[in-house]
N, C-alpha and C positions, 0 to 999 in steps of 0.2 A: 455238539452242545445244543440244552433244548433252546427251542424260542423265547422268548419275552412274551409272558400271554396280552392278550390287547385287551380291552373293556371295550366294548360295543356302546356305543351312545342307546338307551333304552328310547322306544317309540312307544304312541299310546296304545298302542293293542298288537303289541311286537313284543316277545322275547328277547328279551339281550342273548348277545353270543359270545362264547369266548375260544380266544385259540388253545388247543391242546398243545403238548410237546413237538407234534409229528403234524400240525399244523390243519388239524380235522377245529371245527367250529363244534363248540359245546353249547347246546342249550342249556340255558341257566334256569329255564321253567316254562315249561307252557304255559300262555296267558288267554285262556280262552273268553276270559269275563275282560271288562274295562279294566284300566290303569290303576285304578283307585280301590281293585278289590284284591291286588294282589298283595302277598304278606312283608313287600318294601314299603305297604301302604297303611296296610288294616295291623300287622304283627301277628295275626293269626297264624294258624300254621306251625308254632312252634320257630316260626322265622324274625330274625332283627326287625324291628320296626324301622320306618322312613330307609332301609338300604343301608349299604355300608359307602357308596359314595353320592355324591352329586352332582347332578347336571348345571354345570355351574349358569348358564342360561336360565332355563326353564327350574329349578332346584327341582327336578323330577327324580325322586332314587330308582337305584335301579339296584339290582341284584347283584351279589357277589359270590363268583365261584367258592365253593369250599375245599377244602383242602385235598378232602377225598375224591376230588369229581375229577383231577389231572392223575391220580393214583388209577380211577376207573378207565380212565382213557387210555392212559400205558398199557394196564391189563388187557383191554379188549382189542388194543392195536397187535401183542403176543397174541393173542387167540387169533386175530383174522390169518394171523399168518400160516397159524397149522390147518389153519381152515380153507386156505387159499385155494391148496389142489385140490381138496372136496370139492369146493364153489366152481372152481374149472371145468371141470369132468361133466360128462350129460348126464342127466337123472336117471336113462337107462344104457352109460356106458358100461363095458365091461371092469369089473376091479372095481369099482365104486364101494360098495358093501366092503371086501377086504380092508380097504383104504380107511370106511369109515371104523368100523371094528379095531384096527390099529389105532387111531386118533383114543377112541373109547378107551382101550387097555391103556393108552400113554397117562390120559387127563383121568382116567376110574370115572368113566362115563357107559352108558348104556351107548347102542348104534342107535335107537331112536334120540334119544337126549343131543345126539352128533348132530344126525339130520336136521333137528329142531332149530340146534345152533349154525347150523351150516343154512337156513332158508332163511333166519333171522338175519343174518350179517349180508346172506343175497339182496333180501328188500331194503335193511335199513341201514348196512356198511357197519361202520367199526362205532358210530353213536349209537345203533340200537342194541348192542351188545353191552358197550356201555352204561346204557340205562336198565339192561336187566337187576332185578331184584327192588327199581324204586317204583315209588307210590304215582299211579297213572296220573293223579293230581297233583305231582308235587310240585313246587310253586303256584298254587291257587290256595286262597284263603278258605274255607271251611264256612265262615260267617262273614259278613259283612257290618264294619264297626262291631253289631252287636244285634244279639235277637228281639232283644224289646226294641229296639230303634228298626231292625229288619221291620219289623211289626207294624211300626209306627208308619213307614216309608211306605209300605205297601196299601195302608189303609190312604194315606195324605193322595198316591198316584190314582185309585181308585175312586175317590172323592173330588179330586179337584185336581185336572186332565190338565192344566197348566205347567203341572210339577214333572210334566214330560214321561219322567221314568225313574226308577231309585235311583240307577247309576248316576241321574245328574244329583240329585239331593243327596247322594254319598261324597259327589266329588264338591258339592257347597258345603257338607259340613265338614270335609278335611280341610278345606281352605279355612273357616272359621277359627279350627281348633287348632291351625298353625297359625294365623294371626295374636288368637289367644295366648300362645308362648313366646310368639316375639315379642307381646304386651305386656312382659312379666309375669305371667302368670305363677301363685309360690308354689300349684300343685293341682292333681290331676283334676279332682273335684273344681277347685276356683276354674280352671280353664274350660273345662266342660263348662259352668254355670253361664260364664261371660262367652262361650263360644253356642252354646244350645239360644241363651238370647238375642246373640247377632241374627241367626238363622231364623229364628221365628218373627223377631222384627221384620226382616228382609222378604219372606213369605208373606206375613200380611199387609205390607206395603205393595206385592205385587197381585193382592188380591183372595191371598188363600182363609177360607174362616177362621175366626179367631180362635174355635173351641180347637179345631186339628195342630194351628200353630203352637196354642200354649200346651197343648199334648205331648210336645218334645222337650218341654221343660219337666214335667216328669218323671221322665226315663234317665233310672241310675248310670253315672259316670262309670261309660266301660273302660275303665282304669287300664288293662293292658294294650287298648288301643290307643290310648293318652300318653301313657307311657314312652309308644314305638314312636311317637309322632316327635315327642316331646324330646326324645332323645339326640334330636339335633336340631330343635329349634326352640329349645328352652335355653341353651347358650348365647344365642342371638337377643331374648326377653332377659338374658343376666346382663348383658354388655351394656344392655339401655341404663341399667339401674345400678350394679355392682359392680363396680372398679373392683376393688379389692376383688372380691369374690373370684371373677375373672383371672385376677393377678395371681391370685393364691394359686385354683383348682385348675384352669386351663391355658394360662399363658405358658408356652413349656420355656422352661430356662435354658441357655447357653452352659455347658460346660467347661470351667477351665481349672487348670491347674495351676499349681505354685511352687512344683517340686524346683526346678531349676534356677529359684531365687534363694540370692545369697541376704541374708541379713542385711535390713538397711535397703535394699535397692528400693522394695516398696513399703511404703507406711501408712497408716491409715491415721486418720483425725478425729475425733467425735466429741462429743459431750453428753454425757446421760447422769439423773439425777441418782444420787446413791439411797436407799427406798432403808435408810434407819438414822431415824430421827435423832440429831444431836441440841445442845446447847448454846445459846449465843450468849455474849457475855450481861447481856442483859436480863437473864434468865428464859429468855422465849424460845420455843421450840422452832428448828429450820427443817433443812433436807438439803445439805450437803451438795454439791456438783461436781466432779466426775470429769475434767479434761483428759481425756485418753487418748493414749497416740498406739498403734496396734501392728506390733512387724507382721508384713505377714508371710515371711520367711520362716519363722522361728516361733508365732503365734507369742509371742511374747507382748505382754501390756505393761505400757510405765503410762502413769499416771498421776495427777495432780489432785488433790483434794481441796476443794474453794468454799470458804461458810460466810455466804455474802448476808448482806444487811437485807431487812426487810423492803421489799419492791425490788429491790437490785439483781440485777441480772448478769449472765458473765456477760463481759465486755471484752472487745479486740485485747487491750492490753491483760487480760488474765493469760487470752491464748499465745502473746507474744513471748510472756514469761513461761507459762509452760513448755513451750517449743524450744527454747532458749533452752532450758536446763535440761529437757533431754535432749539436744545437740550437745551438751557440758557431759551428761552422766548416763546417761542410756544406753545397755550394752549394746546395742545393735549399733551405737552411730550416729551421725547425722543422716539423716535420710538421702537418697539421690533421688528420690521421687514422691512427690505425695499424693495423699489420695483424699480429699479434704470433702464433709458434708455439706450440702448446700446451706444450713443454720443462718442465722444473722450473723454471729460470732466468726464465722471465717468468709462472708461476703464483702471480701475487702480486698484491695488488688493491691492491697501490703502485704501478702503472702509472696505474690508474684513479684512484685517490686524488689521485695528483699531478695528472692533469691537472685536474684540481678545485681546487686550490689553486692550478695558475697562474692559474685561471682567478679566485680569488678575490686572489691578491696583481696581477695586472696588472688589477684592473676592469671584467672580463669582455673584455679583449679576447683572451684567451686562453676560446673559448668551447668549454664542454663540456657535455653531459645525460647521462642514465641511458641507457643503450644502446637500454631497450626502449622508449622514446619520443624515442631522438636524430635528428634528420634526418638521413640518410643522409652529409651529408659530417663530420660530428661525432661520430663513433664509434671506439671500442676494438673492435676484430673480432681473434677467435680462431679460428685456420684449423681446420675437421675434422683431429681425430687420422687419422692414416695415409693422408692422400690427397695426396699430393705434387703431384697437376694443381692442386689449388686455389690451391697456393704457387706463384708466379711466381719467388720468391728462388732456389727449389729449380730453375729454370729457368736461373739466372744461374750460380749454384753448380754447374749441369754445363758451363756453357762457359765459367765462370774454370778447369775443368780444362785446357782447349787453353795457356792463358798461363802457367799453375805447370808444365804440363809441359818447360816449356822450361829448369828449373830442375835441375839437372846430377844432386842426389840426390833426385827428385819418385819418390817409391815408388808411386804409380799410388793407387789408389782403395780397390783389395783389400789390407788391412794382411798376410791370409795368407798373399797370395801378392805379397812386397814385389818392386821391382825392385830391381836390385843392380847395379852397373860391373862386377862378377867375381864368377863364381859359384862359391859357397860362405861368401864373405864376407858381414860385413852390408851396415847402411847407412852412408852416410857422411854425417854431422851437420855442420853448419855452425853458425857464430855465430850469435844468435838477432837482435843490432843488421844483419848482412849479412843477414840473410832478411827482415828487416821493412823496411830499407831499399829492397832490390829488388822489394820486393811493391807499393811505394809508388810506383816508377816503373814497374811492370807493372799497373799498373791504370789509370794517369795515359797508357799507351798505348793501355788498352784502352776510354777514356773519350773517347779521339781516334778509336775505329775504327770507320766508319760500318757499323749492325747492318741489311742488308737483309731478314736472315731473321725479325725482328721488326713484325708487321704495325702496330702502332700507332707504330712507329719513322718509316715513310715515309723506309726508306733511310739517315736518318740515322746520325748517332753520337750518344752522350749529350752531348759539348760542343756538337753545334751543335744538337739538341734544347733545350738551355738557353741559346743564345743566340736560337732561336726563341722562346723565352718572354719573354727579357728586351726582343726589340725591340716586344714587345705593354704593355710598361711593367710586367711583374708583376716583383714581389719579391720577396726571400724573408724569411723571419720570424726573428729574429734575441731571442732572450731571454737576460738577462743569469744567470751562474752562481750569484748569490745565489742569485735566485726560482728556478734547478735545483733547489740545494742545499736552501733550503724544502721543496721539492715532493717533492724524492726524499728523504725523513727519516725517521727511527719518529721517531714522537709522543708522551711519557710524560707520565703525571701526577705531580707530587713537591711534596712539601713544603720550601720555603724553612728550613733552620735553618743561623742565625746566617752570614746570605749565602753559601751553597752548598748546590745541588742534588745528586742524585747518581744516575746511571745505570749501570747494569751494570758497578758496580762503580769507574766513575771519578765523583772529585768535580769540579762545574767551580764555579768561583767570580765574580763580577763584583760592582763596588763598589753597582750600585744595587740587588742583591738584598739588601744589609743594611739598605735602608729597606722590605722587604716583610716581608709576614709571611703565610703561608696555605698553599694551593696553586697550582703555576703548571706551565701547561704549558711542558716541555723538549722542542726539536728538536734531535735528534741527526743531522747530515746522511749520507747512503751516500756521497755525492761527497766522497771523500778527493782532499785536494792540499795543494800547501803554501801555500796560502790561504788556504784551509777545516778543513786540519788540526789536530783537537785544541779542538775550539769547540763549542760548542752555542749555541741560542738560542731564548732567553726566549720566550713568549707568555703573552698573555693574551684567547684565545677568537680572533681574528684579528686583535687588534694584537701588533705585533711591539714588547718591550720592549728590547731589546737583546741582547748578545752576551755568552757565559760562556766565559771562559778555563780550561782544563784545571787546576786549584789548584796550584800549586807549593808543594813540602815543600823544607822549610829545615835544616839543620842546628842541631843543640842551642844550639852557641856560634855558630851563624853569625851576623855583626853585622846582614847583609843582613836576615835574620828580623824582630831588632830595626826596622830604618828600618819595614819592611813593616809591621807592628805596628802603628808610630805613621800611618804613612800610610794605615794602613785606619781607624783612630782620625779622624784628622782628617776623611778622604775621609765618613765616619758624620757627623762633627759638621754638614760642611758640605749631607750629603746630607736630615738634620732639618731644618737652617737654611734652606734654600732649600724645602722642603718647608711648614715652619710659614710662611712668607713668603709661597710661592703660595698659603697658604690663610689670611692676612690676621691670623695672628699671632692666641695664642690668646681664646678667651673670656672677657667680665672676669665668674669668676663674684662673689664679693662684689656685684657691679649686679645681676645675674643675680636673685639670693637672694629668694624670698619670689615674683617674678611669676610665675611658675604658678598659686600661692592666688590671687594677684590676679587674675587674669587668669580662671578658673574660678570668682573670688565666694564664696571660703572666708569670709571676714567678713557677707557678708552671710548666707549659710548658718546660719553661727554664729549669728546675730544672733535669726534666725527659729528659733531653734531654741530659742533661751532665751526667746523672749517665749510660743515655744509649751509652756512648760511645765505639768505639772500635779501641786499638791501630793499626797500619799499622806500622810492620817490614821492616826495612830498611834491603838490602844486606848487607855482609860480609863489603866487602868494604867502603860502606858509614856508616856504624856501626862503622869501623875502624876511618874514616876523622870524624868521629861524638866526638868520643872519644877522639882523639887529639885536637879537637875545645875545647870542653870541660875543659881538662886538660890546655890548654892555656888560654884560660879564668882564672881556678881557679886559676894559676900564677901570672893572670894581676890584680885578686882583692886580692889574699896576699900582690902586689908589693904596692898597691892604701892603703892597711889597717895599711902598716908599716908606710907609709910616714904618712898617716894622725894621726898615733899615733904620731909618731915623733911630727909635730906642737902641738899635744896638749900637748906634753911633754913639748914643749915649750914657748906654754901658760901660764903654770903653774908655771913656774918657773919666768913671768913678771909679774905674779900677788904677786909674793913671792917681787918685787922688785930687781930682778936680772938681769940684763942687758946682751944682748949676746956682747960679742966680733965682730969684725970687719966681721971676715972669718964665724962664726956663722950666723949672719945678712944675709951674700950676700947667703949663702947657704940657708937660710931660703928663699930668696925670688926666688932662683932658685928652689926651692921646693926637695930639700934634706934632 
């Protein structure tokens, strides 16, 4: 197997070398002049200007072999070989001449022609054989930059002995004329202008007269030397100034494909204006917008048609309801992965969120993860800003202009430069129900129209791309507008008072929010319909409690208020009742009463508590006043124990029917 040729690092007054097959070093050019005159430098010579690679250190080009110079070396590697016993043999061996003369009849050569070729390959081996038939100069430039600047160089070195020699004034103005191009320059002429006056500035700041320096301004722009220079370092004066331009002509693009995507796996998002002028109901002319979601399995486009009000713009909820209906009705499905543009309109991490919640209201069969650990077919991907190759939609979006062109007022692309039926006139607006209608049967043709120029297409069109899927058994994903409506919602936190919550401003009401009481999460849904219209709904962490209606306000004497009144009365009574029911009707406290002490051994507690008591001795003294208290007392309940015998003594005696006397009476009621 041959080698790997190697590229020699170029020196300033060296030749690069390169390996052949058979591992001989190819000269790539004699350089007998400086570095700066050879045709990697000048393009003279009918050679690439600036080289075909560069020294990434120094950016010195250097030469590159051509195609034919490893072709030459093969060739003359077979000749050394028939030449070999020639070369061996002495000049005046015997058999020598026979030997040659047979080489001659093999190759249809003369014996001298032999010999010539047999002292060539002695001196100079299997590269001078090599180089037979090339030009003794080749790799040297013929000119240097150019004959009037030769000109010029040789009078400035002549005149003012500072300027060393041309080789340096050739190697100051290649430096100029590649700064020149990394400065932007738009062309060969500008770069010359701006690189002949750096150099003549530079000269007469170092002394040189002024009439020789402005002499080089001058001298015509030697365009094919501008050219050679320019050709790798006019790219570097793009990149300062021209993004785009860059992006377009030299950034090279990634190749991929989409042949092994089934419908639905990826989808794309976009928004673009539709460029023919409809009607608002006000009479005023708009421009329609374009929410389009784009398989690109099946190259199929469903899309949305939006005719918003003056200043108004799409908002999150136009794209919440577009996305919705084509998870309801788009053949492809609900998407398993999207592919969203960076716009205002989808910079919102309610794309992400929702799929997180379908993924929690259907029981993960709606599967989703964090981006930066999702498997690759399980992701939210945001296109790079400003790079339109990486959108495929943006690919679809230039050849939905071929089908809108057919559209009688389609004002072309450029709003500035609108088309018109008569010039001087405007545009001519149409109904916005006739434009969305026909847009509806021009896509439904263009869903029929087999795309050959799409490689992952295989010819097809996007209907029978999708009936290639379907005869493979796949489906598409199909989620109902509830769990939309969930997913695509703000979320609030609020407090229940007296059954109605309240969000930005609207109250919603529902009957079982009057048996709550606390905080509860409110979903407010973006999917407006008259379904969905005017509702929120309950949560509690990810059960769904129900649905709140938008409150209805009543008139002062309206009687309806009154029925409503008692019907939320009731609707309360019965929402307690069935509430105390499922929770087994209340506690009988009176049973209740007392078991905690029991149950905790408060009585025996107690109990240990009094047997652990211990008396405290009073002094002499207060023992003494203790005693006397005591003794006074027991006096007061002998004096309390006679009297009270006394009255029953005398009870006794009116149950006998005995009557007291006068002074008995009054003593009795004075308690004697």
């Amino acid at each position: 197997m041959a080698a790997t040729p190697k590229v020699a690092v170029a020196t300033p007054d060296v030749a690069p070398a390169f390996s052949a097959p058979g591992g001989e070093l190819i000269q790539a050019g004699v350089r007998p002049l400086p570095a700066h005159t050879s045709p990697a430098a000048t393009g003279a010579g009918g050679l690439t200007g600036g080289g075909g690679g560069l020294h990434i250190g120094l950016l010195e080009p250097i030469a590159v072999p051509r195609d034919d110079d490893f072709e030459r070396v093969q060739r003359a590697r077979d000749l050394m070989l028939v030449l070999k016993p020639l070369i061996d043999l002495p000049e005046r061996a015997r058999g020598r001449r026979e030997m040659a003369q047979q080489i001659g009849r093999d190759m249809k050569l003369s014996v001298a022609q032999v010999y010539r070729l047999a002292e060539r390959a002695r001196e100079g081996g299997v590269m001078a054989l090599a180089r037979m038939g090339q030009r003794r100069d080749r790799g040297q430039a013929r000119t240097l930059i150019g004959e009037r600047w030769v000109a010029w160089a040789d009078a400035v070195v002549q005149h003012w002995p500072q300027a060393v020699d041309v080789a340096r004034l050739a190697e100051r103005m290649r430096q100029a004329v590649r700064q020149a191009w990394v400065a932007g320059a738009p062309s060969e002429r500008q770069c010359w202008l701006k690189a002949t006056a750096a150099v003549a500035r530079d000269l007469m700041t170092e002394g040189c007269p002024r009439e020789w320096a402005a002499g080089l301004l001058s001298i015509p722009a030697p365009r094919r030397y501008l050219a050679a220079e320019g050709q790798y370092f006019r790219v570097a004066g793009r990149a300062r100034r021209d993004a785009k331009g860059i992006y377009d002509r030299h950034l090279a693009p990634v190749k991929r494909t989409a042949a092994w995507l089934m419908p639905g796996d990826l989808v794309c998002g976009d928004i673009t204006p539709l460029d023919i002028p409809v009607l608002r109901e006000d009479g005023s002319t708009a421009y329609a917008r374009l929410i389009a979601w784009h398989d690109i399995a099946t190259n199929w486009l469903w899309g949305d048609l939006v005719l918003l009000d003056a200043g108004e713009g799409i908002r999150r909820e136009h794209v919440a309801a577009s996305f919705a209906r084509m998870c309801e009705e788009a053949p492809f499905g609900a998407p398993k992965r999207l592919y969203l543009d960076n716009g205002s309109e989808y910079k919102w991490d309610e794309m992400l969120l929702a799929a997180k919640r379908l993924a929690d209201l259907t029981g993960a069969q709606f599967a989703v993860d964090e981006a930066s650990t999702a498997p690759e077919d399980r992701r939210v991907i945001r296109s790079i800003p400003f790079r339109p190759r990486a959108k495929r939609i943006e690919g679809v979006f230039g050849n939905l202009t071929d089908w809108l062109g057919w559209w009688l007022g389609y004002v072309g692309g450029n709003r500035m430069t609108k088309k018109v039926v008569t010039l001087g006139k405007g545009v001519q607006p149409a109904r916005f129900e006739e434009v969305r209608e026909w847009l509806g049967r021009t896509l439904a043709d263009y869903h029929a129209t087999p795309q050959p120029g799409a490689e992952h297409m295989g010819g097809l069109s996007p209907q029978q791309r999708l009936e290639q899927a379907l005869a493979t058994n796949w489906a598409p994903w199909r989620i109902d507008r509830l769990l939309l409506a969930l997913a695509f919602a703000d979320y609030h936190e609020r407090r229940v008072v007296r059954g109605t919550v309240s969000v930005g401003g609207t109250t919603y009401f529902a009957d079982f929010l009057m048996a709550i009481e606390g905080r509860v999460t409110v979903a407010v849904p973006r999917i407006v319909s008259d379904r969905l219209g005017g509702v929120a709904y309950i949560l509690d962490g990810q059960r769904i409690l129900g649905m709140a209606e938008r409150e209805r306000v009543y008139g002062i004497t309206d009687p309806a208020g009154a029925r409503e009144a008692n019907r939320r009365a009731k609707a309360l009574a019965t929402l307690t009742g069935e509430l105390a029911a499922s929770a087994g009707g209340p506690l009988d406290e009176r049973r209740l009463a007392g078991t905690l002490a029991e149950l905790h051994g408060l009585d025996e507690t107690l109990a240990r508590a009094e047997a652990a008591k211990q008396a405290v001795e009073p002094t002499p003294e207060v023992a003494a006043l203790m005693e006397g208290m005591r003794a006074h007392y027991r006096k007061k309940i002998e004096q309390i124990n006679e009297r009270r015998q006394i009255r029953l003594d005398a009870e006794k005696l009116n149950r006998y029917g005995v009557e007291d006397d006068e002074e008995t009476r009054l003593a009795r009621e004075m308690g004697l």
